[in-house]
ZASEVO-968490 format. One line per 3 residues: number of its first residue (from 1); their letters; for each residue y, z, x of C-alpha. Coordinates in nm, 2 decimals. Layout:
# ZASEVO-968490
NUM) A) Y:Z:X  ...
//
This chain:
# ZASEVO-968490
1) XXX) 8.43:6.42:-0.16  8.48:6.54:-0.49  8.81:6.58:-0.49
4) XXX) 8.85:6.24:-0.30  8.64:6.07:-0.62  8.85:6.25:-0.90
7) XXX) 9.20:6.15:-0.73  9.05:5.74:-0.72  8.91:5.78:-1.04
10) XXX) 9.25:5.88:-1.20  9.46:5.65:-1.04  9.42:5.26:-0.93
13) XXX) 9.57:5.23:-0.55  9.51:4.97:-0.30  9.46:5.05:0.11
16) XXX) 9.41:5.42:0.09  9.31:5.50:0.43  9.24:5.87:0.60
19) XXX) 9.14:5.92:0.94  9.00:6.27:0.90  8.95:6.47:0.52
22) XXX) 9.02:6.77:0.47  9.25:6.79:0.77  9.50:7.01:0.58
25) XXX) 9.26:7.27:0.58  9.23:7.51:0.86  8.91:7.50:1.05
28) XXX) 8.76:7.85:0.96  8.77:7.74:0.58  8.56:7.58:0.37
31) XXX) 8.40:7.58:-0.03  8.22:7.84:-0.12  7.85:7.87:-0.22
34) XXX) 7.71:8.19:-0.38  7.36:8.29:-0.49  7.19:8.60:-0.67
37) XXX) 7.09:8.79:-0.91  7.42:8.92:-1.07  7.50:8.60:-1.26
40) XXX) 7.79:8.74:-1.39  8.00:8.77:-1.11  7.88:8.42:-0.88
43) XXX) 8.21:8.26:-1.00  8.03:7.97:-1.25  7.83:7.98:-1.55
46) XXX) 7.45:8.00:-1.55  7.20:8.01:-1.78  7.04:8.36:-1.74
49) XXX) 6.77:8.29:-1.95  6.66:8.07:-1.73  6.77:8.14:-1.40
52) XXX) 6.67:8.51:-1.29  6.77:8.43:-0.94  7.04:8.17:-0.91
55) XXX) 7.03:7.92:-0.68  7.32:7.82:-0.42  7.62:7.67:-0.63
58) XXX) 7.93:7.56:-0.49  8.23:7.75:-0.66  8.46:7.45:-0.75
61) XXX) 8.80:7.63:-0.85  8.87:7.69:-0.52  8.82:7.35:-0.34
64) XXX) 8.69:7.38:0.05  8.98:7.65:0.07  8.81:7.94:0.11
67) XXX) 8.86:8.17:0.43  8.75:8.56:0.32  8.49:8.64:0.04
70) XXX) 8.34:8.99:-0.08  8.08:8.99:-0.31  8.06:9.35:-0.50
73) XXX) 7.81:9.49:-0.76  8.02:9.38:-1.05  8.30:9.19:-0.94
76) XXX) 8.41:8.91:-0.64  8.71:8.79:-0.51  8.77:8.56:-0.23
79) XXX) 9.10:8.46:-0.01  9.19:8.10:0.05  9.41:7.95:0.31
82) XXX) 9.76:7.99:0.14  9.71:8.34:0.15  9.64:8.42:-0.26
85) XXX) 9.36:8.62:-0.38  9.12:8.50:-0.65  8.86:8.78:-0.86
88) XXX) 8.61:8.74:-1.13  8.34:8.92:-1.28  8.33:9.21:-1.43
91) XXX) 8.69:9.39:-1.57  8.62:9.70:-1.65  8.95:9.95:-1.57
94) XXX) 9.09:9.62:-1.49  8.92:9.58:-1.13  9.03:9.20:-1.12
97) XXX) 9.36:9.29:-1.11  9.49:9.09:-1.41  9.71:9.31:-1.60
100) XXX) 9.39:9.37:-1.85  9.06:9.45:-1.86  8.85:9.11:-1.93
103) XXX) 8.60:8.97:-1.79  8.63:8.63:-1.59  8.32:8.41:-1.48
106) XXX) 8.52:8.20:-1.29  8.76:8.28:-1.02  9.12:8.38:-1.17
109) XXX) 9.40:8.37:-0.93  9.57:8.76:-0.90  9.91:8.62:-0.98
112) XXX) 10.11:8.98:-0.84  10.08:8.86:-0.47  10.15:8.53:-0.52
115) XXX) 10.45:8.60:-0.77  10.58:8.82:-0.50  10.56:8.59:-0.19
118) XXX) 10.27:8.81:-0.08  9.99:8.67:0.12  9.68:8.87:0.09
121) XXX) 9.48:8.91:0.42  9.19:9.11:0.34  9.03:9.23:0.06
124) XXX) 8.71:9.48:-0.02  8.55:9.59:-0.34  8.44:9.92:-0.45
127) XXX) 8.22:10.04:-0.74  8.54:10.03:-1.00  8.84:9.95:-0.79
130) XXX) 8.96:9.67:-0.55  9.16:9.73:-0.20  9.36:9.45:-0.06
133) XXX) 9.55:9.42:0.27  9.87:9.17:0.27  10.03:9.01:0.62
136) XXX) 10.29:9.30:0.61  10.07:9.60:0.67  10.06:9.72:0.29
139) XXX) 9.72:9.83:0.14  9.72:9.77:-0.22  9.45:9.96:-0.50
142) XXX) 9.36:9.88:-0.88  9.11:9.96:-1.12  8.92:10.32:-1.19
145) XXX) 9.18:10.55:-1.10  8.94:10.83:-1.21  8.89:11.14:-1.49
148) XXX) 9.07:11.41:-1.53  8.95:11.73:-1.73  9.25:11.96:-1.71
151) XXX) 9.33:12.19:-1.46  9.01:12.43:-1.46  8.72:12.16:-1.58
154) XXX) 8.89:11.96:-1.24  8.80:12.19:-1.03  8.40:12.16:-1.16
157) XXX) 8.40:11.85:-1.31  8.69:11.60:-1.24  8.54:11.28:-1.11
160) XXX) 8.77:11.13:-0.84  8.85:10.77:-0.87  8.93:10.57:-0.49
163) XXX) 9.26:10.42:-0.55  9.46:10.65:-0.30  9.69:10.67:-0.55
166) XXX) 9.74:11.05:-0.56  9.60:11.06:-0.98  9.40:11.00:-1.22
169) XXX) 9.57:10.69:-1.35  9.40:10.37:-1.35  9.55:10.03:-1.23
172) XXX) 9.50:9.66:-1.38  9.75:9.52:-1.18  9.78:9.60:-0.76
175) XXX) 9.98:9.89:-0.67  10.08:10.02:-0.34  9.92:10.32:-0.16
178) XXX) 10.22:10.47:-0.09  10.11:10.74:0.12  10.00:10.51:0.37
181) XXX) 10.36:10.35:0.40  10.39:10.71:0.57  10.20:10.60:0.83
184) XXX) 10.20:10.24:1.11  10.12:9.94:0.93  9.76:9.90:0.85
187) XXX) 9.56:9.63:1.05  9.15:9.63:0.85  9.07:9.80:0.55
190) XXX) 8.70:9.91:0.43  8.55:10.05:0.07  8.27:10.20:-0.02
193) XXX) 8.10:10.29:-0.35  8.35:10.54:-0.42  8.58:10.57:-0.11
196) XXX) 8.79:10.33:0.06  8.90:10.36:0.52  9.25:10.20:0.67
199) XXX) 9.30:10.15:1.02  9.64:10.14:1.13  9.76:9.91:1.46
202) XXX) 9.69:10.22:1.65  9.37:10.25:1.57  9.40:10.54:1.38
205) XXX) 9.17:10.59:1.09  9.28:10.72:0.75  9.01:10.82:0.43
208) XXX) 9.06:10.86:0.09  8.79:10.91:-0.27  8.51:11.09:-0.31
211) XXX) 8.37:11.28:0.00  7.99:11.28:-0.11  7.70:11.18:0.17
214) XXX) 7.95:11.21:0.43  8.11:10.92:0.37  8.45:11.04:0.55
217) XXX) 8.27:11.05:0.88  8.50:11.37:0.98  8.23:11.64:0.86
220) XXX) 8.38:11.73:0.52  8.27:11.67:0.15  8.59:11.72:-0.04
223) XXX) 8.73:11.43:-0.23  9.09:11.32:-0.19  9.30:11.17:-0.44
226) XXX) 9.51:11.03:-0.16  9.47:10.95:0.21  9.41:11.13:0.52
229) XXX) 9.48:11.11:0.88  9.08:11.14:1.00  9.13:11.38:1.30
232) XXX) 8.83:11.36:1.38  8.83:10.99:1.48  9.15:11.07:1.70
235) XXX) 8.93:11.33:1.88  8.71:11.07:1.99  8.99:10.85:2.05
238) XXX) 9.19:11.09:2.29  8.88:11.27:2.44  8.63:10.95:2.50
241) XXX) 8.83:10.71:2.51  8.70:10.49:2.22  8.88:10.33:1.97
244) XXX) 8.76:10.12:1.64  8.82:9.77:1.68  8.65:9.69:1.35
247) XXX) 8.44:9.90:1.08  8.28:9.78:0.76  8.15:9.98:0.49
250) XXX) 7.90:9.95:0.21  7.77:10.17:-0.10  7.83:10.50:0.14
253) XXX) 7.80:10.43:0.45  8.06:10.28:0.74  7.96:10.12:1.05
256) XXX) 8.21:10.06:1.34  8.24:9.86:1.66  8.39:10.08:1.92
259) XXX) 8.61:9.97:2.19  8.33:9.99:2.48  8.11:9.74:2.22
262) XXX) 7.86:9.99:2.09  7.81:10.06:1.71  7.94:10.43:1.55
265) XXX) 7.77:10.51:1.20  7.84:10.74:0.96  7.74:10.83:0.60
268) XXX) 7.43:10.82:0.39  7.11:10.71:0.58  6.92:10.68:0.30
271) XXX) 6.73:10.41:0.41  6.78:10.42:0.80  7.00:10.17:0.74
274) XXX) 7.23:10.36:1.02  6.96:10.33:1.30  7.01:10.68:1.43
277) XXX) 6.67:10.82:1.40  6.44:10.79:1.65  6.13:10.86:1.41
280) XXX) 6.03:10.93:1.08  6.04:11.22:0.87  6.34:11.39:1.00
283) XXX) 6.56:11.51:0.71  6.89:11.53:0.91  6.91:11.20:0.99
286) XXX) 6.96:11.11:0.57  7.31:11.15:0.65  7.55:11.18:0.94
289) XXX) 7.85:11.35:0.80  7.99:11.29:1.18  8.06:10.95:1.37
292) XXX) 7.67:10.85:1.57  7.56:10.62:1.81  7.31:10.39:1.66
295) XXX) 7.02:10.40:1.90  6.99:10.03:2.00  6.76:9.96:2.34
298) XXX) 6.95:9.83:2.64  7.34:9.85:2.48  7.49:10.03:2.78
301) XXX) 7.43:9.68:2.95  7.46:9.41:2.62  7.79:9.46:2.45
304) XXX) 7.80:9.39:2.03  7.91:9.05:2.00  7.86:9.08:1.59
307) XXX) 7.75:9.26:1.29  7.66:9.28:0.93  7.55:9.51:0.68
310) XXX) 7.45:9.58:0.32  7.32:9.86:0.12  7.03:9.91:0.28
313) XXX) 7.02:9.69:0.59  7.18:9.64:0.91  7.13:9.33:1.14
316) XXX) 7.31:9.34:1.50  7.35:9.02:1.76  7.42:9.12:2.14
319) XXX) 7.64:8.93:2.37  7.30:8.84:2.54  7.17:8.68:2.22
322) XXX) 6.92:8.99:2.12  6.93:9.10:1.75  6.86:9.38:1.62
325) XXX) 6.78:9.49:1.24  6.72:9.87:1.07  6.68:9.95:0.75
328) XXX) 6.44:9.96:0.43  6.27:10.29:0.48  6.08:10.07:0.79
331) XXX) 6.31:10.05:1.09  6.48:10.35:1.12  6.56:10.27:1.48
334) XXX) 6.71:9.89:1.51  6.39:9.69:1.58  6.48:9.33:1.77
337) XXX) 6.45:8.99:1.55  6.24:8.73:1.71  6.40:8.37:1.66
340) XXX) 6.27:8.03:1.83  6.36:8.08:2.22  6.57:7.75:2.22
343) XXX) 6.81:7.86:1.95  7.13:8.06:1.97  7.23:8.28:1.76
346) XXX) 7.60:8.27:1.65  7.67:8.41:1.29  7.48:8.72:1.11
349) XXX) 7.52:8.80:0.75  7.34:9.11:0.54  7.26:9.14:0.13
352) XXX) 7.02:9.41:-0.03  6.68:9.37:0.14  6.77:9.06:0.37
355) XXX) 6.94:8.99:0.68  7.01:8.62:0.81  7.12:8.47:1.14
358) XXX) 7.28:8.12:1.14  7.25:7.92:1.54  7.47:7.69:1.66
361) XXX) 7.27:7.41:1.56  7.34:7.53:1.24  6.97:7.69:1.07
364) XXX) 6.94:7.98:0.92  6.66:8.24:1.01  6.60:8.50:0.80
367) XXX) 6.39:8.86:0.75  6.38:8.88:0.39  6.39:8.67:0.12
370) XXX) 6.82:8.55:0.19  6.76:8.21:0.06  6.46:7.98:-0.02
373) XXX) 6.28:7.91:0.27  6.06:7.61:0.43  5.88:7.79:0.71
376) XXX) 5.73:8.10:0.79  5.64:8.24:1.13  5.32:8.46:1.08
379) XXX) 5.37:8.65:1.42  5.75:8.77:1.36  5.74:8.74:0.98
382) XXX) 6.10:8.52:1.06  6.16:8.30:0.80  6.31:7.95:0.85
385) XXX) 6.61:7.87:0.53  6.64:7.55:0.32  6.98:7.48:0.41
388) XXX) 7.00:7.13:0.22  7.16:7.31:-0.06  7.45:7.27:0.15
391) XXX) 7.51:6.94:0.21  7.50:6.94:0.57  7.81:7.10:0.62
394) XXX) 7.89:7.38:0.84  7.83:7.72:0.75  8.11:7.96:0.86
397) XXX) 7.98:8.29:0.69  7.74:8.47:0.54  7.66:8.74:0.35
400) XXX) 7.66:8.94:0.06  7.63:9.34:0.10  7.44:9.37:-0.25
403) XXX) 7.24:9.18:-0.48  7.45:8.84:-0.45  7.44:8.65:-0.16
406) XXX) 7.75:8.38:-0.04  7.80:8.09:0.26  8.14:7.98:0.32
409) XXX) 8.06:7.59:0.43  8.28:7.37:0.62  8.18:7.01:0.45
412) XXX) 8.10:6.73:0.64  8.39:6.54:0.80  8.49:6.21:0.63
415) XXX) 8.65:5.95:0.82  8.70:5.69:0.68  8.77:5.62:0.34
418) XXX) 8.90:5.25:0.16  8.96:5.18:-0.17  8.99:4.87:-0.34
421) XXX) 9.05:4.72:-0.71  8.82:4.44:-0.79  8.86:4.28:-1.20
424) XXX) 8.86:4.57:-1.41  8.69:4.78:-1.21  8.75:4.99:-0.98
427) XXX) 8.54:5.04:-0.67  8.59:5.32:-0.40  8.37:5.28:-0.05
430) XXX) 8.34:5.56:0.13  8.23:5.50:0.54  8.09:5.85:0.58
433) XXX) 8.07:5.95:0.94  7.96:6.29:1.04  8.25:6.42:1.29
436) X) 8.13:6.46:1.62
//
């Protein structure tokens, strides 16, 4: 609507007539709504002094657009349907990819893909860095490109940055990891705190950054300044018969969906985050410096049908419509979420110290405090979301991994919109129907 209202308050026209808004936009996109407590990176201006935990507020640079969004600890960025990348937030070692080191509140468009008739396809945020994936199969890195100390201090003290770029040199504009050019094109990329995963179209996994908490998943600790074929991965690959069909990662950890539908986890389980443990108190479950089977009841019969994760929690939805949750020193084994019987589940999204599940009737349930809510269930401890701060409108994702949170919302379908000129005035009707 707002865009409808600026165009007819700009210009007098007579007879305007749409049959459905918005229908240039494909269906899995829509404006984008973020939330939090890192004002600085929620892509609008807020008054910190007053607002300790911001409120859902639409970002309005980029229109209902929006397709892809990552939400870091100091910077964003989000795709939109034409394929171009947009950051803000924080700049230091110029992780927005801007040719400089600035900060931007509001979203910036990264003009190198763009400029180069590049369209962007995935993008994931680290610490001090930024990977993104284009159409073509090229994985691109910018920002911290880490500290050298000379040749014998590097071998004590050298802090390895995550760009893959095979040095210390930092980035404020993308550059290619060229190393994995070596390699088939890349099909999902992942990052971490301080280490960033590419999968190619073979399924073959490749690692690169610091090696700390086991966040290679291949048993090792060692950093690497540029990437690596995980053998490891291959192993299972050739000898089980698994392959990763997606993986996500967060602070250090990385969670995959295998080809038979379970979940492999690897990484720091700091705070069981990884579900692997089957109790308490059992120090070699803090990490899993090899792939593991999270330990979720009845999954040799219930396939993964999704997942999300964060920092410090996990949420998992079945095929049959269970979910699952671990994490925050409590559930170091998934525990199942209890939801209203007549409600199915069909999105899940994960922040720092909330999980949310949004049904097909479009609610939002929630463990955790995701978003204000209207209801609490005393039994489950499930809360129910106020979703009015949406409009209505659809919500296609959700999410956050850290301390923001975001909902990419598909708004309400106008169809029908007249305009007319009457005197000096000019006075637009909209007929607002809710698409069936």
């Amino acid at each position: 609507v707002r865009c409808v209202q600026e165009t007819v308050s700009k210009q007098f026209f007579k007879g305007i007539f749409l049959s459905k808004a918005f229908s240039s936009q494909s269906a899995k996109a829509g404006y984008l709504y973020t939330w939090g407590s890192s004002t600085s990176s929620l892509g609008y201006q807020t008054n910190i002094a007053t607002n300790k935990k911001v409120k859902p507020t639409r970002v309005e640079e980029l229109g209902p657009n929006v397709v892809k969004v990552e939400l870091g600890q100091k910077h964003s960025a989000a795709i939109t349907v034409d394929g171009n990348l947009w950051t803000w937030g924080d700049g230091s070692h110029g992780i927005l990819g801007h040719g400089n080191t600035s900060a931007s509140t509001t979203p910036k468009l990264v003009k190198f893909f763009s400029d180069n008739n590049l369209r962007v396809k995935d993008v994931c945020l680290g610490e001090n860095y930024t990977l993104a994936l284009t159409d073509d199969g090229d994985v691109w890195s910018w920002g911290f490109g880490g500290k050298s100390m000379g040749f014998f201090f590097n071998l004590l003290f050298a802090t390895c940055g995550s760009l893959g770029q095979g040095g210390y040199e930092s980035y404020t504009t993308p550059k290619p990891i060229e190393k994995l050019r070596e390699f088939p094109p890349i099909a999902k990329i992942s990052a971490g705190n301080n280490f960033g995963m590419a999968l190619d179209i073979n399924h073959d996994l490749y690692h690169w950054g610091r090696g700390e908490w086991g966040v290679f998943g291949n048993g090792e600790s060692k950093s690497l300044q540029s990437p690596v074929f995980n053998t490891f991965i291959k192993t299972i690959k050739d000898d089980d018969k698994l392959s990763i069909i997606e993986f996500k990662s967060a602070a250090n950890h990385t969670i995959a969906k295998m080809s038979d539908g379970t979940l492999y986890v690897w990484g720091s389980n700091d705070s069981g985050q990884l579900g692997i443990r089957p109790d308490l108190g059992i120090e070699m479950y803090e990490t899993a410096m090899f792939p593991t089977q999270m330990l979720i009841d009845g999954i040799d019969k219930n396939k993964v049908k999704a997942y999300d994760l964060a920092d410090n929690m996990t949420i998992v939805l079945l095929e049959n419509g269970e979910l699952y949750w671990a994490g925050l020193r409590l559930a170091y084994k998934p525990e199942q979420l209890i939801i209203p019987a007549d409600k199915k589940p069909k999105l899940v999204g994960a922040c720092h110290k909330a999980v949310a599940i949004v049904t097909e009737d479009n609610n939002i349930y929630m463990k955790g405090s995701f978003l204000e809510h209207v209801h609490e269930n005393l039994e489950t401890g499930i809360l129910t979301a106020d979703i009015s701060v949406f409009n209505n409108g659809e919500i296609l994702k959700i999410g956050g991994k850290y301390r923001n949170r975001f909902a990419i919302v598909k708004p309400v379908s106008y169809t029908h919109l007249r305009a007319h000129e009457t005197g000096r005035n000019l006075v637009c009707r909209l007929l607002l129907e809710k698409k069936k």
